[in-house]
C-alpha positions as a Python dict, from the first residue, in 0.01 Angstrom:
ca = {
    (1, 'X'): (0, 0, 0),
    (2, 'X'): (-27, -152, 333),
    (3, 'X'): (106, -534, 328),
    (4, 'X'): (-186, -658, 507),
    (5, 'X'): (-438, -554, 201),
    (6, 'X'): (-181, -694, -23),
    (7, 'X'): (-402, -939, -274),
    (8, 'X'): (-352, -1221, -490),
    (9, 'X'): (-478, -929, -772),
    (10, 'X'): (-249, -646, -673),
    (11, 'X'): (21, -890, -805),
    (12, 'X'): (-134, -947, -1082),
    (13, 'X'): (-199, -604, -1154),
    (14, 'X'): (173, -479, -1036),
    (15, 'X'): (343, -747, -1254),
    (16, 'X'): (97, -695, -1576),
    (17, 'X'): (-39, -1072, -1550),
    (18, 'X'): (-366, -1272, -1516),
    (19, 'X'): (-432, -1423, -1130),
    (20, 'X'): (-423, -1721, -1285),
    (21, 'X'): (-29, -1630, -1425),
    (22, 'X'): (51, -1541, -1040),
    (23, 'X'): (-100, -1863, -904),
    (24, 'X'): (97, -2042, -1177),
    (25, 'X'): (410, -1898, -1021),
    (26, 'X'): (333, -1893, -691),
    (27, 'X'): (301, -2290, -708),
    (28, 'X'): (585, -2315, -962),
    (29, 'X'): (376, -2466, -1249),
    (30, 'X'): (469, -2504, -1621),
    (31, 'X'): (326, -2252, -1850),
    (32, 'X'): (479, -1958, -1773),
    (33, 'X'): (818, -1772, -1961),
    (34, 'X'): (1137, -1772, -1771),
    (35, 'X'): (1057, -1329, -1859),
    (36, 'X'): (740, -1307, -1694),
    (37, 'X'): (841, -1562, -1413),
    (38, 'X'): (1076, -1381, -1304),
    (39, 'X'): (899, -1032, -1335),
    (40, 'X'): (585, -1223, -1111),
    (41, 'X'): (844, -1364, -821),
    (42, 'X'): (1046, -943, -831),
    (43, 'X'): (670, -803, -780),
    (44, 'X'): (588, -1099, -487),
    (45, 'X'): (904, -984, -341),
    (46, 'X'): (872, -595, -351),
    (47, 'X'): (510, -625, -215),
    (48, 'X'): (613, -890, 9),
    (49, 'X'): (337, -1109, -100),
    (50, 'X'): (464, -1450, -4),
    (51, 'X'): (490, -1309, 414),
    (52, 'X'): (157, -1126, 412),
    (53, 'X'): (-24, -1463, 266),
    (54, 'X'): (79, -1674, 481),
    (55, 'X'): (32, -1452, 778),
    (56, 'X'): (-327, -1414, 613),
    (57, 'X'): (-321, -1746, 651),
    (58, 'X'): (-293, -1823, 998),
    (59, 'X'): (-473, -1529, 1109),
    (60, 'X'): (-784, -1630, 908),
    (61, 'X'): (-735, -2039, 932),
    (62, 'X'): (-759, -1997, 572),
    (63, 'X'): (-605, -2292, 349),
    (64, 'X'): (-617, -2146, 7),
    (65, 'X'): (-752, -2461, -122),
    (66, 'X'): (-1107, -2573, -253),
    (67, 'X'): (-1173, -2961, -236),
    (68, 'X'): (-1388, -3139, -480),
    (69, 'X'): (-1572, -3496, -416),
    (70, 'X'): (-1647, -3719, -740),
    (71, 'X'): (-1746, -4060, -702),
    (72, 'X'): (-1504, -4152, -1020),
    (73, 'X'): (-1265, -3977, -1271),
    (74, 'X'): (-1419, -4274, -1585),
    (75, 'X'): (-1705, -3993, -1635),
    (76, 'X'): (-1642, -3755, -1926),
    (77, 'X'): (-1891, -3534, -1724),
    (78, 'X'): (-1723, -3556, -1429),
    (79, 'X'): (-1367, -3493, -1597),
    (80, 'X'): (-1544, -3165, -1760),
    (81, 'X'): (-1683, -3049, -1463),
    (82, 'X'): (-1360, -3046, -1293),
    (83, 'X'): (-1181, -2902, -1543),
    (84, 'X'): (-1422, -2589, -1544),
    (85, 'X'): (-1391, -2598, -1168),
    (86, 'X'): (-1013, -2595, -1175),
    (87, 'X'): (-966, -2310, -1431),
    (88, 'X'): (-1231, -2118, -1183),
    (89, 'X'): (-1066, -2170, -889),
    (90, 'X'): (-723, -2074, -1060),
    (91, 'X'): (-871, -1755, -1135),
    (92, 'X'): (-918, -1658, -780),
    (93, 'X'): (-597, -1775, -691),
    (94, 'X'): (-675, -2089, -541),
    (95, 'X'): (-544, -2465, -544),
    (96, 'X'): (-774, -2775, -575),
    (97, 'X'): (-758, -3078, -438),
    (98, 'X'): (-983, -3377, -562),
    (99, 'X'): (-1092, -3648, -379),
    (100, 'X'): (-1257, -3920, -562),
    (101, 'X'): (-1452, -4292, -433),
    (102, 'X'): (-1440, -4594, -616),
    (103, 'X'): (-1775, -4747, -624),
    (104, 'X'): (-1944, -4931, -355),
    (105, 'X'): (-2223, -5201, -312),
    (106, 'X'): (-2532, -4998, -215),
    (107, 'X'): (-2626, -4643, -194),
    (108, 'X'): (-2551, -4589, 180),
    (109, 'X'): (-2218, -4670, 194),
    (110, 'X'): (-2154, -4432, -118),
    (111, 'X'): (-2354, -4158, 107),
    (112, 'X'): (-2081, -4243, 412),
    (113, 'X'): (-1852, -4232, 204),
    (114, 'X'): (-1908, -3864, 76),
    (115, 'X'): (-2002, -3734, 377),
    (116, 'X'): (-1664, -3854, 544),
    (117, 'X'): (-1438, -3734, 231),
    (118, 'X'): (-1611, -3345, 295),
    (119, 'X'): (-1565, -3352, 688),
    (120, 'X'): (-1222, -3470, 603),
    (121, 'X'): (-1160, -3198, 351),
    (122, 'X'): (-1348, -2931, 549),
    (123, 'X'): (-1199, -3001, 868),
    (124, 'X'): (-822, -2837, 762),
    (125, 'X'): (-744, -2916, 448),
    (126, 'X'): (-985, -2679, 220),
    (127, 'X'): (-1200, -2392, 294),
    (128, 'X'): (-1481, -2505, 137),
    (129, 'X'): (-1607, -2806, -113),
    (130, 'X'): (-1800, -2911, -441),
    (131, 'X'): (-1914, -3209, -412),
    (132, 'X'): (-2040, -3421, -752),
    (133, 'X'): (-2351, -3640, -835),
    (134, 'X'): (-2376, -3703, -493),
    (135, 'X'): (-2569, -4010, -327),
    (136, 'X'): (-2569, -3812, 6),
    (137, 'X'): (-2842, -3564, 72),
    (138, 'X'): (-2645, -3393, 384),
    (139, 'X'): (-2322, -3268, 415),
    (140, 'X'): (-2212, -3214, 824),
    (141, 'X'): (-1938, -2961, 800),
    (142, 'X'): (-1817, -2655, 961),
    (143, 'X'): (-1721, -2502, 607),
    (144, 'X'): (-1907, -2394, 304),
    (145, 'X'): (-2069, -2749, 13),
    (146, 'X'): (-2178, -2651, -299),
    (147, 'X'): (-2321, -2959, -488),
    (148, 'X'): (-2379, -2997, -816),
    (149, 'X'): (-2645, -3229, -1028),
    (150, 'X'): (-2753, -3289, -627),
    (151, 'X'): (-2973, -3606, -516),
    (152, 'X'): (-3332, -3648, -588),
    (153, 'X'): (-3427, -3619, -243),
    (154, 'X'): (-3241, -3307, -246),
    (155, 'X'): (-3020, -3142, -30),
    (156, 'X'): (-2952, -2899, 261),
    (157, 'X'): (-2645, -2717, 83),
    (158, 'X'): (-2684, -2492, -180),
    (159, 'X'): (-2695, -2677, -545),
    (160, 'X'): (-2613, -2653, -928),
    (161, 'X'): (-2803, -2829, -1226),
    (162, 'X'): (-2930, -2775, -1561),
    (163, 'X'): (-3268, -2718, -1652),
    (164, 'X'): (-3314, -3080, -1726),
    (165, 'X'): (-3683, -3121, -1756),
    (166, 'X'): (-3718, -2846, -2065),
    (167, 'X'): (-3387, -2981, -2185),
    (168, 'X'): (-3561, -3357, -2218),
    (169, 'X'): (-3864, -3144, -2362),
    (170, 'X'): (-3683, -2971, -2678),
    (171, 'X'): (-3535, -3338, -2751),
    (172, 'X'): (-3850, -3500, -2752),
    (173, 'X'): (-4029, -3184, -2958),
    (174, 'X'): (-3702, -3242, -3229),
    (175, 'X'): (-3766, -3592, -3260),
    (176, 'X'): (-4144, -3540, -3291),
    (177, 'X'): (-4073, -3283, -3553),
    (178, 'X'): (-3887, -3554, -3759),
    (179, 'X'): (-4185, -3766, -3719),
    (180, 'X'): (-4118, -3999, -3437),
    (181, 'X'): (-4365, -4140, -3261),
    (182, 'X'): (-4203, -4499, -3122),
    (183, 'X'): (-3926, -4320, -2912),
    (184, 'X'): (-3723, -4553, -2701),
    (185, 'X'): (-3594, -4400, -2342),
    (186, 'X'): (-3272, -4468, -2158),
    (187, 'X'): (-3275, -4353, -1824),
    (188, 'X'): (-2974, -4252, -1608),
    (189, 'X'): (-2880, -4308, -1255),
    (190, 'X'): (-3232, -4334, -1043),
    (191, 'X'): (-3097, -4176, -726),
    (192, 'X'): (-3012, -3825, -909),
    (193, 'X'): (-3267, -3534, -967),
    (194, 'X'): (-3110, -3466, -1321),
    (195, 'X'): (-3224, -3885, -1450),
    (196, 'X'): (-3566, -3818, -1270),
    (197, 'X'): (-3695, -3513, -1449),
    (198, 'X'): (-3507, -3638, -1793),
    (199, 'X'): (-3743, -3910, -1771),
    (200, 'X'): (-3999, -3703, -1640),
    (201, 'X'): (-3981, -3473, -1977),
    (202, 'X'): (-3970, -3755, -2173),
    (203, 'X'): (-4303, -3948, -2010),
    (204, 'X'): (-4483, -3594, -2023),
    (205, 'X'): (-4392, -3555, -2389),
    (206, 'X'): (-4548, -3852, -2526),
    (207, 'X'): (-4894, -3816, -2340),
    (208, 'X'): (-4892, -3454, -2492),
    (209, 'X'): (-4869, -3583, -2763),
    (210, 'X'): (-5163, -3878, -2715),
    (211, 'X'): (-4868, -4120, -2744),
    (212, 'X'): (-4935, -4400, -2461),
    (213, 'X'): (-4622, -4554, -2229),
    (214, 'X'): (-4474, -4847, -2387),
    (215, 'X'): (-4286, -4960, -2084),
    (216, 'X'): (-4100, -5226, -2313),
    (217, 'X'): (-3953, -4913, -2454),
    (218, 'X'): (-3815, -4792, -2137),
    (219, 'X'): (-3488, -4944, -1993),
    (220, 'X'): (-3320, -4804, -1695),
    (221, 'X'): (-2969, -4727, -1769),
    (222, 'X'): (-2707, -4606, -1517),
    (223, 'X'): (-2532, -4312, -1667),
    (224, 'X'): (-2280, -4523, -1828),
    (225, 'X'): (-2168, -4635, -2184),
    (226, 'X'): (-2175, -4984, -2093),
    (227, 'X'): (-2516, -4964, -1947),
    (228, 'X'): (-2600, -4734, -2299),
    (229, 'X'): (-2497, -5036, -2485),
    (230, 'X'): (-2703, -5310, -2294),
    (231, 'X'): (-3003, -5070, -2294),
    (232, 'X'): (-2957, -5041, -2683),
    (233, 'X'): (-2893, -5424, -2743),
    (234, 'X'): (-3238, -5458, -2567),
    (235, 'X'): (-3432, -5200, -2749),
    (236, 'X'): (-3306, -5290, -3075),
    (237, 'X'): (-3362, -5682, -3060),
    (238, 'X'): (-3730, -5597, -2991),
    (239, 'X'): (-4026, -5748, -3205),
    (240, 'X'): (-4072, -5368, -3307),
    (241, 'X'): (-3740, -5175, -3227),
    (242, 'X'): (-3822, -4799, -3161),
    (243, 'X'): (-3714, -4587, -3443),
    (244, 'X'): (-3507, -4330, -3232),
    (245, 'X'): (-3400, -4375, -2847),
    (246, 'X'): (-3314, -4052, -2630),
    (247, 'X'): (-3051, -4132, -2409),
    (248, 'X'): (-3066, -3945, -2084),
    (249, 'X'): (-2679, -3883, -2124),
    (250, 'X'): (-2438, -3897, -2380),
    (251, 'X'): (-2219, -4165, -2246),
    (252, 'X'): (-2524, -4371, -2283),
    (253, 'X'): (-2612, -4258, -2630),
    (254, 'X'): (-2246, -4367, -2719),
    (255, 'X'): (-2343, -4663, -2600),
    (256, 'X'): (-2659, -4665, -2758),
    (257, 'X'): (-2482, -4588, -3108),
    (258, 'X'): (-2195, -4897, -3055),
    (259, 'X'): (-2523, -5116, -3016),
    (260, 'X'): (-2660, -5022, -3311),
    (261, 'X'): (-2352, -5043, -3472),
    (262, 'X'): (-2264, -5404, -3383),
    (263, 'X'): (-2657, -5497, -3482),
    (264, 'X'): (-2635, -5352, -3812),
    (265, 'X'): (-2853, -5063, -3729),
    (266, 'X'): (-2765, -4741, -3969),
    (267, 'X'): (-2807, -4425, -3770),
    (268, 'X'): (-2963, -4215, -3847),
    (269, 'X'): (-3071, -4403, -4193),
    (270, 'X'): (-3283, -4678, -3954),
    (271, 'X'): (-3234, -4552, -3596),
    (272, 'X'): (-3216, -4180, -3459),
    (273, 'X'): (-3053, -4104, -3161),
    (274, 'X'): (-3026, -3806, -2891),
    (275, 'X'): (-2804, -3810, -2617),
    (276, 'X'): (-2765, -3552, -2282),
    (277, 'X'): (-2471, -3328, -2146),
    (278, 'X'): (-2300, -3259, -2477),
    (279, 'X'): (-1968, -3376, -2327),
    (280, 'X'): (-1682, -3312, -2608),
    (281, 'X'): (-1641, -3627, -2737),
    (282, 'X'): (-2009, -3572, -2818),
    (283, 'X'): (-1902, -3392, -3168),
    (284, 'X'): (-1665, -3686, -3246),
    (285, 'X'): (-1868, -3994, -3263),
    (286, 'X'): (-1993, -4156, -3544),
    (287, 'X'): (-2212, -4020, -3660),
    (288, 'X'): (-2180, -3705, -3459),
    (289, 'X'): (-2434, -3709, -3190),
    (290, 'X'): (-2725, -3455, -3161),
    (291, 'X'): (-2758, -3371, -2767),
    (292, 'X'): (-2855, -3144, -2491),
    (293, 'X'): (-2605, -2875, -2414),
    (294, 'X'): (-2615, -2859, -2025),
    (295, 'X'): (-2303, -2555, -2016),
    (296, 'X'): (-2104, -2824, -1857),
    (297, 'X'): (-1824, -2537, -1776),
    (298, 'X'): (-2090, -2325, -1666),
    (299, 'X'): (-2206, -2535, -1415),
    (300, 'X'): (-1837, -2545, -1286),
    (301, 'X'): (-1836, -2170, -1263),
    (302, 'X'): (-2178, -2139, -1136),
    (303, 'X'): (-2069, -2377, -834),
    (304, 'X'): (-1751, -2201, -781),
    (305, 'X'): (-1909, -1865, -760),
    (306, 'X'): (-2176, -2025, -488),
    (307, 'X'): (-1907, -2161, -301),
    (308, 'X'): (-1716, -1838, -254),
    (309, 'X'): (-2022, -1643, -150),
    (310, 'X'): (-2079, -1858, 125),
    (311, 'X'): (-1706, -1825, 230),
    (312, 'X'): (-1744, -1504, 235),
    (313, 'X'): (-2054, -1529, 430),
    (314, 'X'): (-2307, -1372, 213),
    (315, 'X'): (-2672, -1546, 122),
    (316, 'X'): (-2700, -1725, -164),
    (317, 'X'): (-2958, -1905, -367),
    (318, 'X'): (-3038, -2274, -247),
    (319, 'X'): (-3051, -2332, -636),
    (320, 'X'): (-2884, -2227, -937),
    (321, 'X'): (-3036, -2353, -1275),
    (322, 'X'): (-2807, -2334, -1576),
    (323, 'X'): (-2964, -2356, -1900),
    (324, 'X'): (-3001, -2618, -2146),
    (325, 'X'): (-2995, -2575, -2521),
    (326, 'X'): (-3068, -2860, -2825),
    (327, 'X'): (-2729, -2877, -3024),
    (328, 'X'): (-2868, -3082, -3366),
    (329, 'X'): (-2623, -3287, -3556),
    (330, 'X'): (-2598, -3606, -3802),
    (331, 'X'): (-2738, -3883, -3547),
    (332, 'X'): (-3095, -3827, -3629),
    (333, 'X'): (-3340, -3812, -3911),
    (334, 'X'): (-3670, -3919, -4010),
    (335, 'X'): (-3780, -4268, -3914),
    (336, 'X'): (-3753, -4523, -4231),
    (337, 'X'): (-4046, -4606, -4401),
}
């Protein structure tokens, strides 16, 4: 074998690993036996691995690294995402680096902000980034974005998301099914396509249903479990509380639930609710919360698999839609008589 089509893979295969094994040796990280450690770095040496990649390097400006953009690491979503992104990018023998911003007064500056973080990334230090819930709608860079959950205004870079319209749709149909028909709505972050068409599915299901827009049942939330837990406080102290609230994430139906909670609401006995993401802790509250499974690792892998197409310079699609699915557990029921 010729050491200039020497791969990340050949190692793998050579030594009897996974990539990922390799890249955990190759960047001396835990999780590997002293045995196959050693077999990895005899098999680097006999191909020669360590001079052909970073001749590879050089000759193809090529860092070996993909960057990702968050605006914070608080986000249970966000933490998910990256971890589905990581184990991706491990598997092709890549490192990631993560840059995240601290929130800012006004959407602008957040936009600046992002779009300075991926020309900084993409100017030397990555060959190509993933950039999440952005509030930027362009990305000015010589290398490869991939966004995912991308503005509501869109953007010029090719984009993952769930199918979050049909995803508020089946959570609506459940609760209908139970025999809801005062069905409070929290709403998530205004500037992102994935809050618009929640709320979107969730207006269009009650006038299917000949159920008019109580706009005192709508509070605009902000993706967060503090804003869940306002939004609930709100919705429960009203005249005529609504007898289940869909929460257009599940950070916000956590916060929904500690409202009811600290109100003396029973859920699901007196309140149902439905949350959005199905993040893991999801399964763990109390009462285990009944959500929308957007394939949060799936839209990791999805964006991964973008990103490397276009650094390999083939077409790909503007957007990919990963599928949502209703996962029913204990945090809804019928309404009380």
């Amino acid at each position: 074998m010729h050491k200039s089509t020497i791969t990340i893979r050949d190692v793998a295969k050579a030594a009897g690993v996974s990539v990922s094994t390799v890249s955990r040796v190759l960047n001396d990280r835990d999780g590997v036996s002293p045995t196959t450690y050693q077999r990895v770095r005899q098999v680097i040496e006999e191909l020669n691995y360590a001079s052909n990649l970073a001749a590879r390097s050089m000759r193809l400006q090529q860092t070996g690294v993909i960057g990702v953009v968050a605006p914070d690491l608080r986000s249970a979503f966000t933490l998910q995402v990256i971890r589905s992104v990581s184990a991706a990018v491990e598997e092709r023998g890549y490192e990631l680096l993560v840059f995240t911003s601290s929130r800012v007064d006004g959407e602008e500056d957040q936009a600046l902000r992002e779009q300075r973080h991926v020309h900084l990334l993409n100017s030397g230090l990555t060959d190509g980034t993933i950039v999440l819930t952005p509030h930027a709608t362009t990305f000015p860079s010589e290398r490869p974005v991939v966004v995912i959950d991308p503005n509501r205004h869109g953007v010029e870079v090719p984009a993952v998301l769930s199918t979050n319209y049909a995803g508020a749709r089946a959570a609506m149909a459940y609760l209908f099914e139970l025999g809801h028909r005062r069905i409070g709505f929290v709403g998530g972050r205004p500037d992102l396509q994935s809050a618009v068409r929640r709320w979107e599915g969730y207006r269009d299901s009650l006038m299917e249903q000949g159920i008019s827009l109580d706009p005192t049942l709508v509070c605009r939330g902000d993706f967060t479990r503090e804003g869940g837990y306002a939004c609930g406080q709100r919705l429960l102290s009203l005249a005529q509380p609504p007898t289940a609230i869909f929460a257009a994430n599940d950070e916000s139906a956590i916060g929904v639930l500690k409202a009811a909670r600290d109100l003396g609401v029973p859920v699901p006995q007196a309140l149902s609710v439905v949350g959005f993401d199905n993040i893991t802790e999801s399964a763990w509250t109390t009462p285990p919360l009944t959500t929308v499974d957007q394939a949060l690792e799936g839209m990791g892998q999805a964006a991964v698999d973008l990103l490397f197409e276009s650094m390999a310079g083939k077409p790909v699609a503007a957007v990919h839609k990963v599928a949502t699915e209703l996962v029913i557990r204990e945090s809804c029921g019928p309404p009380a008589r």
